[in-house]
PyMOL CGO cylinders between C-alpha atoms (Angstrom):
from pymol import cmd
from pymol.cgo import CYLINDER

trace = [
    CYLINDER, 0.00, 0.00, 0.00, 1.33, 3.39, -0.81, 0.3, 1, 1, 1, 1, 1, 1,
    CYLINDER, 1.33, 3.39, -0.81, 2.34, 5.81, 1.52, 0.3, 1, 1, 1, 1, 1, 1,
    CYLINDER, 2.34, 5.81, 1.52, -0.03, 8.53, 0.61, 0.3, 1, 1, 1, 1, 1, 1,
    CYLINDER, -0.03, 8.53, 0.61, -3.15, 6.34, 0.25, 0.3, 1, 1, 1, 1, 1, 1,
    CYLINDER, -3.15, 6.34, 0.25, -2.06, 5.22, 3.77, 0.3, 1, 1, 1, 1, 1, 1,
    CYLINDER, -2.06, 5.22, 3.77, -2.09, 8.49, 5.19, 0.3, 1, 1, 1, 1, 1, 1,
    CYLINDER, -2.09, 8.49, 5.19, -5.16, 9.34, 3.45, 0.3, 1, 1, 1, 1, 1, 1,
    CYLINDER, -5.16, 9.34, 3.45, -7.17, 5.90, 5.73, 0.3, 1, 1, 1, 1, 1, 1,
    CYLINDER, -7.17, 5.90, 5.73, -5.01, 7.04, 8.41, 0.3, 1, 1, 1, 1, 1, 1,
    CYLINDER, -5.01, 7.04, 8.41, -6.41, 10.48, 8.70, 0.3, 1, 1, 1, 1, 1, 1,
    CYLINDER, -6.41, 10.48, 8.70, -10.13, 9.37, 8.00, 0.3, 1, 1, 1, 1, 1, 1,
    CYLINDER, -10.13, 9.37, 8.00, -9.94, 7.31, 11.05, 0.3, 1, 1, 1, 1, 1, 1,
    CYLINDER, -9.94, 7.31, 11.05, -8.41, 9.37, 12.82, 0.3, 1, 1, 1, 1, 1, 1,
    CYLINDER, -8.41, 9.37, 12.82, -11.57, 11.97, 11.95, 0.3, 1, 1, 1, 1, 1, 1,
    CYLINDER, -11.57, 11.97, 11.95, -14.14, 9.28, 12.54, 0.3, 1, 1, 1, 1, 1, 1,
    CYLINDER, -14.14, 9.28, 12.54, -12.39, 8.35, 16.00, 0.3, 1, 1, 1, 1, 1, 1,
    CYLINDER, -12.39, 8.35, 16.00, -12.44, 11.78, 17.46, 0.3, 1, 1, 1, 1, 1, 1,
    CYLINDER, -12.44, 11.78, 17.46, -15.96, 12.72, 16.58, 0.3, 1, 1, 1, 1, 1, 1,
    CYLINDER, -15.96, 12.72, 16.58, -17.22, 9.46, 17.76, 0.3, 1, 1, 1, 1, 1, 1,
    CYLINDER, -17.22, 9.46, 17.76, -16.56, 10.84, 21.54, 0.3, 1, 1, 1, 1, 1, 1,
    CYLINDER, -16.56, 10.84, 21.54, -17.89, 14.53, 20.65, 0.3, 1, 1, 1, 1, 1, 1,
    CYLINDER, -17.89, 14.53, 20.65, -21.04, 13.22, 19.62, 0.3, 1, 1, 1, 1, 1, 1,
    CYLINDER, -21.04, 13.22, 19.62, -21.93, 11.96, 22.94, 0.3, 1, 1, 1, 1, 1, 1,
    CYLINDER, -21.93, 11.96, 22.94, -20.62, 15.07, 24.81, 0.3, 1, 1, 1, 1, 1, 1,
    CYLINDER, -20.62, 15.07, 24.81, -22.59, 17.24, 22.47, 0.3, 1, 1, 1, 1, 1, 1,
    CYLINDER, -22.59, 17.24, 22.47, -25.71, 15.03, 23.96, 0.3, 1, 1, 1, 1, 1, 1,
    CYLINDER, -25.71, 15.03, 23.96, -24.71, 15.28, 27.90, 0.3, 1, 1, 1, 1, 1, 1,
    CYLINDER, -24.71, 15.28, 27.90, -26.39, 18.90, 27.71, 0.3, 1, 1, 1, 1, 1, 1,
    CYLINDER, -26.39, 18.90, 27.71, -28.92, 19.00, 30.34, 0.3, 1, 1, 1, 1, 1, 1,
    CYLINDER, -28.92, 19.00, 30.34, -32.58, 18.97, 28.43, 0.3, 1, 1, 1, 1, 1, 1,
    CYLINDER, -32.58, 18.97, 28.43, -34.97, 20.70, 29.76, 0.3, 1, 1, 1, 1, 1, 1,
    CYLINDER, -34.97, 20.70, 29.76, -39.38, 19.26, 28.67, 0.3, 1, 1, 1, 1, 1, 1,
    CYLINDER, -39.38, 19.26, 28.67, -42.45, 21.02, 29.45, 0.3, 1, 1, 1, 1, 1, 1,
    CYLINDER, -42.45, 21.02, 29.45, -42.29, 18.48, 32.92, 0.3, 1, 1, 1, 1, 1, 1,
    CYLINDER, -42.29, 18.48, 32.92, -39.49, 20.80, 34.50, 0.3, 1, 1, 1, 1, 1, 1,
    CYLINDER, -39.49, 20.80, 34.50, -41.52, 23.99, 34.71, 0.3, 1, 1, 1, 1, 1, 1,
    CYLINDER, -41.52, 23.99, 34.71, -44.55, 23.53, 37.03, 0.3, 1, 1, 1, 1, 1, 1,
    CYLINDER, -44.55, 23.53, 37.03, -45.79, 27.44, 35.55, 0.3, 1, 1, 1, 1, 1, 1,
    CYLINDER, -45.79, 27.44, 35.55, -46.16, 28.17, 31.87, 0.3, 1, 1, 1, 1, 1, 1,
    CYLINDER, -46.16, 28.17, 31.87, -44.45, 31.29, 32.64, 0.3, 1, 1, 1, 1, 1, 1,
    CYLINDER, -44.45, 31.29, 32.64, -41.51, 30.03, 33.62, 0.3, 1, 1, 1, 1, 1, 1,
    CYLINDER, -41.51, 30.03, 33.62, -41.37, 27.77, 30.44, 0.3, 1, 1, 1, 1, 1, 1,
    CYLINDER, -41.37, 27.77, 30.44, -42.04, 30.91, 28.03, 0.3, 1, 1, 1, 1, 1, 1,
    CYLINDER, -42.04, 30.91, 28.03, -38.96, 32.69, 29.63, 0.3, 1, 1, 1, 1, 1, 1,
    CYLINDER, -38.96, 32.69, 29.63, -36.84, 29.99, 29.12, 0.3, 1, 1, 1, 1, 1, 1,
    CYLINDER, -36.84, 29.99, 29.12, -38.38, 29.93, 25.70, 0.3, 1, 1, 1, 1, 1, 1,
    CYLINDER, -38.38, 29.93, 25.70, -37.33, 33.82, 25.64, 0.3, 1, 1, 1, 1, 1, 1,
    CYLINDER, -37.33, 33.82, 25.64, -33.97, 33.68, 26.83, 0.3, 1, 1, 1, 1, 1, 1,
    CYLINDER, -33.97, 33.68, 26.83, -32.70, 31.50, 24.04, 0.3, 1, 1, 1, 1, 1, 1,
    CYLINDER, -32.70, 31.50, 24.04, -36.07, 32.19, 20.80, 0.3, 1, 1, 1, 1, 1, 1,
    CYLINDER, -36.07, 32.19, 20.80, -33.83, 29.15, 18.16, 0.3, 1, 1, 1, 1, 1, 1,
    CYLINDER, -33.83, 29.15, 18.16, -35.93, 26.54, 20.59, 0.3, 1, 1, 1, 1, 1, 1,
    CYLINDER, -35.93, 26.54, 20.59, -33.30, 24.37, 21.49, 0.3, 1, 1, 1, 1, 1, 1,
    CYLINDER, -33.30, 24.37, 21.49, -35.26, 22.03, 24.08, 0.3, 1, 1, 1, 1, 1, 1,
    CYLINDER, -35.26, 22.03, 24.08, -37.81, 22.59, 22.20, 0.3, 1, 1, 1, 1, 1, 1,
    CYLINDER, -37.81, 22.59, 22.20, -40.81, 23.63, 24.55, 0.3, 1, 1, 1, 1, 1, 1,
    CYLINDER, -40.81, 23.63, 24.55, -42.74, 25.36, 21.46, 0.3, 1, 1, 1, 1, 1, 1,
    CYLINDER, -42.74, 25.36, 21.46, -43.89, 22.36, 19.92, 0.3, 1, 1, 1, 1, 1, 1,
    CYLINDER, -43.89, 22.36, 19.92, -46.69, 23.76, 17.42, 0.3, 1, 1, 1, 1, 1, 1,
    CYLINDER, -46.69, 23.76, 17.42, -44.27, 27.04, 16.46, 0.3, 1, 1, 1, 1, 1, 1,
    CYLINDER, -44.27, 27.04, 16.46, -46.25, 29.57, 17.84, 0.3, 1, 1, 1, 1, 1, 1,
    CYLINDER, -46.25, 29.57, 17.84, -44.06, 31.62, 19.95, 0.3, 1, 1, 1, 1, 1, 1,
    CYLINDER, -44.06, 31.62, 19.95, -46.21, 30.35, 23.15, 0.3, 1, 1, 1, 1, 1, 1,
    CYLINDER, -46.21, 30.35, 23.15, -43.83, 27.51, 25.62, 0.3, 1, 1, 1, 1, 1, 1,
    CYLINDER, -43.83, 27.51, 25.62, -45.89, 24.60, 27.05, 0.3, 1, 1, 1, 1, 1, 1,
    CYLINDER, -45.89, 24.60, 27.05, -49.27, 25.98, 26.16, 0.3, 1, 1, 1, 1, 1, 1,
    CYLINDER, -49.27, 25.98, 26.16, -50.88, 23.38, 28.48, 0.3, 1, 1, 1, 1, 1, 1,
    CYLINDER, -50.88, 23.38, 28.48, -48.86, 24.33, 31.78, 0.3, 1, 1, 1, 1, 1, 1,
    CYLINDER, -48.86, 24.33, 31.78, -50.89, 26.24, 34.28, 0.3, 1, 1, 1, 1, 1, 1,
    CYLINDER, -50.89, 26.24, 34.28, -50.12, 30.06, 34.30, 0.3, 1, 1, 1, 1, 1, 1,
    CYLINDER, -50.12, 30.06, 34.30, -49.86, 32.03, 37.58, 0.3, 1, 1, 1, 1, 1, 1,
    CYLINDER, -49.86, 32.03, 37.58, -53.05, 34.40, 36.60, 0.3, 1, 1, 1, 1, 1, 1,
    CYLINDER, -53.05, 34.40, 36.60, -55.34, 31.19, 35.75, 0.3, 1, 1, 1, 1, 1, 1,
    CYLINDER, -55.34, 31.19, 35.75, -58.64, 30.58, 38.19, 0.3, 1, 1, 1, 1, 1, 1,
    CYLINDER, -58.64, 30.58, 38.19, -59.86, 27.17, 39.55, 0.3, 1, 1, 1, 1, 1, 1,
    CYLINDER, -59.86, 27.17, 39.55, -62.08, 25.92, 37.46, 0.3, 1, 1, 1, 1, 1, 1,
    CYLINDER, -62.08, 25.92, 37.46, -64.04, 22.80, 37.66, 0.3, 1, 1, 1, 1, 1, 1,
    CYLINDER, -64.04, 22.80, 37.66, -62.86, 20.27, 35.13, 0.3, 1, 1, 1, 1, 1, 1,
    CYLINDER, -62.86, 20.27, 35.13, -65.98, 19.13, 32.69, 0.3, 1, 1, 1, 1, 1, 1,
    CYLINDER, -65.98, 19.13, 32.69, -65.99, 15.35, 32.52, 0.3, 1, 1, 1, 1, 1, 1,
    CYLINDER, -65.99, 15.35, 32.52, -64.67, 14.22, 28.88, 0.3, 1, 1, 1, 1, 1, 1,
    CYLINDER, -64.67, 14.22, 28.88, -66.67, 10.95, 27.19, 0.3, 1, 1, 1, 1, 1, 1,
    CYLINDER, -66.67, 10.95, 27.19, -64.92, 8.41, 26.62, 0.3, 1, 1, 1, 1, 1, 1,
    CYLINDER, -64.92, 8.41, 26.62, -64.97, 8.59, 23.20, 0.3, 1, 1, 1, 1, 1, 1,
    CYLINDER, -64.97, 8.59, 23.20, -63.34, 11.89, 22.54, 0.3, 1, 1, 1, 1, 1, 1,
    CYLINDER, -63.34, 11.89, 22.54, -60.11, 11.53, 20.36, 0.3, 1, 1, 1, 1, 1, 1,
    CYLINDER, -60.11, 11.53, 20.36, -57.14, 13.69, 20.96, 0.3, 1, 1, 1, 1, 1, 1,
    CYLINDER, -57.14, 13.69, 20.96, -57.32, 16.55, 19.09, 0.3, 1, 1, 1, 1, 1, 1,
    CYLINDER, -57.32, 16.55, 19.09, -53.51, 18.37, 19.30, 0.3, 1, 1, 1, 1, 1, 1,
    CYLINDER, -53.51, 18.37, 19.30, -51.63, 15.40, 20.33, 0.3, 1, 1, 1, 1, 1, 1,
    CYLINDER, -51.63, 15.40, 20.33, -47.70, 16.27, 20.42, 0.3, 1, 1, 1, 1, 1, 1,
    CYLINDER, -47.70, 16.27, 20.42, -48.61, 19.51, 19.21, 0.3, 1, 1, 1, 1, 1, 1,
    CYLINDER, -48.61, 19.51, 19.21, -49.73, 20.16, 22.74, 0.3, 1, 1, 1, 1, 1, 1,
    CYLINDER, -49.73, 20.16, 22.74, -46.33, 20.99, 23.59, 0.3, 1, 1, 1, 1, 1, 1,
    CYLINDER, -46.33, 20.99, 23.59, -45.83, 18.01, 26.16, 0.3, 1, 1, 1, 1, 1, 1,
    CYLINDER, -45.83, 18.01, 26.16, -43.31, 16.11, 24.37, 0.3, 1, 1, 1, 1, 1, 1,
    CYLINDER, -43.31, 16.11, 24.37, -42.93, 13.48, 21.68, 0.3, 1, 1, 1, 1, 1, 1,
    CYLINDER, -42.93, 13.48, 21.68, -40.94, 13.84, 18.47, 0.3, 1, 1, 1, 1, 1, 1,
    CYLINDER, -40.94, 13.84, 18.47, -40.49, 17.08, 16.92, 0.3, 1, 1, 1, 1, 1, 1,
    CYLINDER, -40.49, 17.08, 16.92, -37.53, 16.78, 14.97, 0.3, 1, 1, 1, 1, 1, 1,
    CYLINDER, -37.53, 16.78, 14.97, -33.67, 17.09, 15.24, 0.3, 1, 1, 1, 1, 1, 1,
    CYLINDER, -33.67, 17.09, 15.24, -31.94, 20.50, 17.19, 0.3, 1, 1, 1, 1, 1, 1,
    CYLINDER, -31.94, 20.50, 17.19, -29.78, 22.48, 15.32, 0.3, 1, 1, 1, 1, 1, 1,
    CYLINDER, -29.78, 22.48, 15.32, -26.82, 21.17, 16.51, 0.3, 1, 1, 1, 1, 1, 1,
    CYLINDER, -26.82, 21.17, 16.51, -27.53, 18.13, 15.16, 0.3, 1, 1, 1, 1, 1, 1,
    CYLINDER, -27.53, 18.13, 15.16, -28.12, 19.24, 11.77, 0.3, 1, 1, 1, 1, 1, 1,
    CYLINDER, -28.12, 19.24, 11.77, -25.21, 21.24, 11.85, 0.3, 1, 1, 1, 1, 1, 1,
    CYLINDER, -25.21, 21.24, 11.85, -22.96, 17.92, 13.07, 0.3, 1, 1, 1, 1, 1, 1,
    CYLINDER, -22.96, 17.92, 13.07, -24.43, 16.10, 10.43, 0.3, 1, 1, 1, 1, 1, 1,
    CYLINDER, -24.43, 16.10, 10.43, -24.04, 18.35, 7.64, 0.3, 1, 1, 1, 1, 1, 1,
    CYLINDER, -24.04, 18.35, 7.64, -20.23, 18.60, 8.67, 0.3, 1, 1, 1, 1, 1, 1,
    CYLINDER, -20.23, 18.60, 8.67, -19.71, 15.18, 8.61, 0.3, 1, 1, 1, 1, 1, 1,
    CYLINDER, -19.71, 15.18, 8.61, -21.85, 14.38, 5.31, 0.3, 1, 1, 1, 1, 1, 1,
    CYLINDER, -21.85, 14.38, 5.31, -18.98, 17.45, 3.53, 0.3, 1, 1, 1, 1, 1, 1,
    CYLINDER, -18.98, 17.45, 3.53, -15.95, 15.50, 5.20, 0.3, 1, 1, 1, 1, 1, 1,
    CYLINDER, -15.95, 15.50, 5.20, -17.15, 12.01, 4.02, 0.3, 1, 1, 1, 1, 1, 1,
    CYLINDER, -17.15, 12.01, 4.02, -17.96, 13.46, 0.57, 0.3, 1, 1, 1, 1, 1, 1,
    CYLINDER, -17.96, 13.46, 0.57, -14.32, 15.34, 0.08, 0.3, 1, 1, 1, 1, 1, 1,
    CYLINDER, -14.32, 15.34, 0.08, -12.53, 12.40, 1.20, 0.3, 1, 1, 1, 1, 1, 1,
    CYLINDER, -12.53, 12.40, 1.20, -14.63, 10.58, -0.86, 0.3, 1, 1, 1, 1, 1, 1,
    CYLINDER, -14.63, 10.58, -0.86, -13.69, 12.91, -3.93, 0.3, 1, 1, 1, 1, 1, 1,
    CYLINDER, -13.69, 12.91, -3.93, -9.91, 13.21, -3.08, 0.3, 1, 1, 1, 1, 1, 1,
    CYLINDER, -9.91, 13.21, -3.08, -9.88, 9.29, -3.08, 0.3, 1, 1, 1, 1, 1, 1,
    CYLINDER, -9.88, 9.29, -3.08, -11.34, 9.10, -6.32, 0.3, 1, 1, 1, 1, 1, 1,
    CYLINDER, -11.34, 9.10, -6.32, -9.33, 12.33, -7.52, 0.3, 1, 1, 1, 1, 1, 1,
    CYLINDER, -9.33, 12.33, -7.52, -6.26, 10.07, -6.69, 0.3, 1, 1, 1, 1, 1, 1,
    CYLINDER, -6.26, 10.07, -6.69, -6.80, 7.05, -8.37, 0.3, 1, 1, 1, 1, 1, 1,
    CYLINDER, -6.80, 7.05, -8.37, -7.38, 8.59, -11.79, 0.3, 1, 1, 1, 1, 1, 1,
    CYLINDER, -7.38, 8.59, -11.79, -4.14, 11.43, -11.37, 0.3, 1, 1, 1, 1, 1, 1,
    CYLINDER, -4.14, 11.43, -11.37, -2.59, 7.92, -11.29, 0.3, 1, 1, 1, 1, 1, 1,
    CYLINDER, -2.59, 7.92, -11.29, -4.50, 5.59, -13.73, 0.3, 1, 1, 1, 1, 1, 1,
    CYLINDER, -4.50, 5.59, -13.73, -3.75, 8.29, -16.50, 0.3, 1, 1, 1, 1, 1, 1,
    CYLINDER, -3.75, 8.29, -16.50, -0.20, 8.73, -15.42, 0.3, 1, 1, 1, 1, 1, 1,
    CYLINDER, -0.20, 8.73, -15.42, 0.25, 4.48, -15.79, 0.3, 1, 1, 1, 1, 1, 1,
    CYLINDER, 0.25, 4.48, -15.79, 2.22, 2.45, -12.83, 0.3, 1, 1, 1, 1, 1, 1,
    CYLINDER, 2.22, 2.45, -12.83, 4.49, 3.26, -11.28, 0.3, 1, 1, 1, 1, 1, 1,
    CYLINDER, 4.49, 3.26, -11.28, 7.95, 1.50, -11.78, 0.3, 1, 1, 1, 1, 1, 1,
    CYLINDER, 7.95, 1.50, -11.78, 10.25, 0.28, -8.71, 0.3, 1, 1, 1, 1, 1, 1,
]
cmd.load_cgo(trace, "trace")
């Protein structure tokens, strides 16, 4: 195997090795869910503090945290019995959790990997035709 080709696999793994361990620091990040606030006011200014969403607490995208928190200004009132036949009608777009899609850093770590794996993709290939039209190599 020749040398450059060997430092080519040698400096792939060596990329693949060290963001194997960053991946799983970038998910150690405390998340916060609509279950750590116990006021819907104190979801929407976490919601203010940082507006890109990252723990995603505005589920349906309308600028409102947790929508189905209590707020601090809301009176008792008696809760009408539901039938038993009533479907869901919001269902994770409540804002109480469930899938909503990747965070940005995700997106962003994925799209930097994809462009690595693609030019070392294209400098591999790059290489083997700078030396199929130059013929082999003699001894």
């Amino acid at each position: 195997m020749d040398i450059h080709i060997r430092a080519l696999y040698t400096a792939a793994l060596a990329v693949l090795v060290t963001a194997g361990p960053a991946v799983a620091v970038a998910h150690a990040q405390t998340d916060l869910d609509c279950s750590d606030f116990a006021l819907q006011e104190d979801a929407q200014a976490e919601f203010n503090r940082d507006p890109s969403d990252p723990f995603r607490l505005d589920a349906d995208n309308d600028g409102i945290a947790c929508e189905v928190l209590p707020h601090t200004t809301s009176t008792a009132v008696t809760p009408t019995p539901a039938s038993s036949t009533a479907l869901p009608q919001r269902g994770v777009d409540a804002g109480v959790g469930g899938s909503t899609g990747p965070a940005g850093f995700e997106v962003v770590g994925g799209v930097g990997l994809t462009v690595v794996a693609v030019g070392l993709v294209a400098g591999h290939v790059l290489l083997r035709r700078r030396r199929s039209a130059v013929g082999p190599r003699r001894p």
